[in-house]
N, C-alpha and C positions, 0 to 999 in steps of 0.2 A: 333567519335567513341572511339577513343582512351582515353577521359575521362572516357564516362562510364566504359571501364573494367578497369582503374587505379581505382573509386569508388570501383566498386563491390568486387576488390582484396584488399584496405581497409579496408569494409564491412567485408570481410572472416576472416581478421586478427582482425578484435575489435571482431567478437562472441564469439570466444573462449576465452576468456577472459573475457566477461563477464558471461558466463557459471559458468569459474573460481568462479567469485565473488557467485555465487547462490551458490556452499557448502560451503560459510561460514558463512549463517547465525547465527544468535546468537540465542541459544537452548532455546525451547519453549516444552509444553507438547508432545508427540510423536503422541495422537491425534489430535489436534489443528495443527500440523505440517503436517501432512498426508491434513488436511481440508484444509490449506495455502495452500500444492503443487496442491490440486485440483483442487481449484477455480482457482486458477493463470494458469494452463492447460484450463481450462471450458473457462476462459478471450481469452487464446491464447496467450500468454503475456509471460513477463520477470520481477521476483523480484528482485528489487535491494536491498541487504542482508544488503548493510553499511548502509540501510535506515530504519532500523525494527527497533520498539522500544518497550520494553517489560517494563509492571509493575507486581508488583503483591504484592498481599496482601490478608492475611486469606485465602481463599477458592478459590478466582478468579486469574486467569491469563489474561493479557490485553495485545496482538498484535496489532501494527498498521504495516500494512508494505505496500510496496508500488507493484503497477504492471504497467510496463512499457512498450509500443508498444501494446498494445494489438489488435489483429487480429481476435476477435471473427468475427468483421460484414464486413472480408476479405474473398476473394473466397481461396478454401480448400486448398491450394498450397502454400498460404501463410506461410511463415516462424518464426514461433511465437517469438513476442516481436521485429518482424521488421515495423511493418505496420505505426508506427506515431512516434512523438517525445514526443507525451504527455503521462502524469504518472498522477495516480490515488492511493488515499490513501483509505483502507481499514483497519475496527476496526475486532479483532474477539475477544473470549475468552474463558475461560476455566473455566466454573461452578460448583462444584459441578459432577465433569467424565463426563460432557456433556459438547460438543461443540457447541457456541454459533455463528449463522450464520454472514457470511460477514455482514457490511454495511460502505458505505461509506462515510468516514468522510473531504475528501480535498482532492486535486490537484492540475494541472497546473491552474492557472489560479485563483483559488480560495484560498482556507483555507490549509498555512499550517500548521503542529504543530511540537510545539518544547518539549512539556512535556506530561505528563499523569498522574493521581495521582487518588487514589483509595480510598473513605473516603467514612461510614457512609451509604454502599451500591449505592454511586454516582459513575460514571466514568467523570473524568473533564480532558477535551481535551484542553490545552494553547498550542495559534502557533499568527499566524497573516494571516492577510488577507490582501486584496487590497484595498490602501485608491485610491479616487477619479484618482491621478495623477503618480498613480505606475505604473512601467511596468509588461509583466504577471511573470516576472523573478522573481519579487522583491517586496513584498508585505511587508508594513510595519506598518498596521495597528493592535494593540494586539487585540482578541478576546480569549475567554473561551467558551469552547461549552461542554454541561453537559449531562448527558446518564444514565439513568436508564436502568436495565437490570432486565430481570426473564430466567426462560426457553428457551422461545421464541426468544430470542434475544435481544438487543439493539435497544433503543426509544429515540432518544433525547428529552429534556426536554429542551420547546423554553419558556423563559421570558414573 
């Protein structure tokens, strides 16, 4: 018994802290940023700020950020951004004064990225994935994954 409340008094001491880390995002349009804190509320989840990565170019703004714990498909009590250890990467963007819907582009386990680059009306996502013998930590295979956008959102474009 006496592990779980040394856990749970852990527990107390890491949230706030990482609370900390959510204002300091790095600054995105203030509607794009209102649509990030929502969905990440709607997830039930936790951003992790030192994780967001912004491009931009001409007209567009390009967010990826991540949402960590998420407690959407926990009972209502749940403590958002406690419920797992797994993280989820989502693209947004900034069109034209419209905000362009989530979709997601990697996580644990899968696809992550390390750049973004904004050409000729393309979004091109470079990270790496999981070759055959990785573990889910560690994925070191390169992949490019490419995104067309209008109004509506982001469609990746598969080869």
């Amino acid at each position: 018994m006496l592990g779980l409340e040394i856990r749970a008094l852990a527990l107390a001491l890491v949230l706030p802290s990482l609370g900390a880390i959510a204002g300091e995002c790095a600054p995105v349009p203030e509607n794009l940023e209102k649509a990030i804190h929502s969905y990440i509320a709607k997830l039930k989840a936790f951003e992790d700020c030192s994780a967001r990565r912004i491009q931009t170019s001409d007209a567009i703004t390009v967010v990826i950020y991540t949402a960590e714990g998420a407690c959407a498909d926990f009972p209502a009590r749940a403590k958002p951004g406690t419920c797992s250890n797994n993280w989820t990467r989502y693209m947004m963007g900034f069109v034209n004064h419209r905000v362009l819907p989530p979709l997601e582009v990697g996580g644990k386990g899968g696809f992550t990225d390390t750049a973004i680059k904004i050409a000729h009306g393309i979004v091109e996502v470079s990270g790496l994935t999981l070759g055959p013998n990785d573990a889910l930590c560690c994925p070191s295979v390169p992949e490019t994954k490419r995104f067309d956008f209008s109004q509506g959102g982001f469609s990746e474009i598969r080869p």
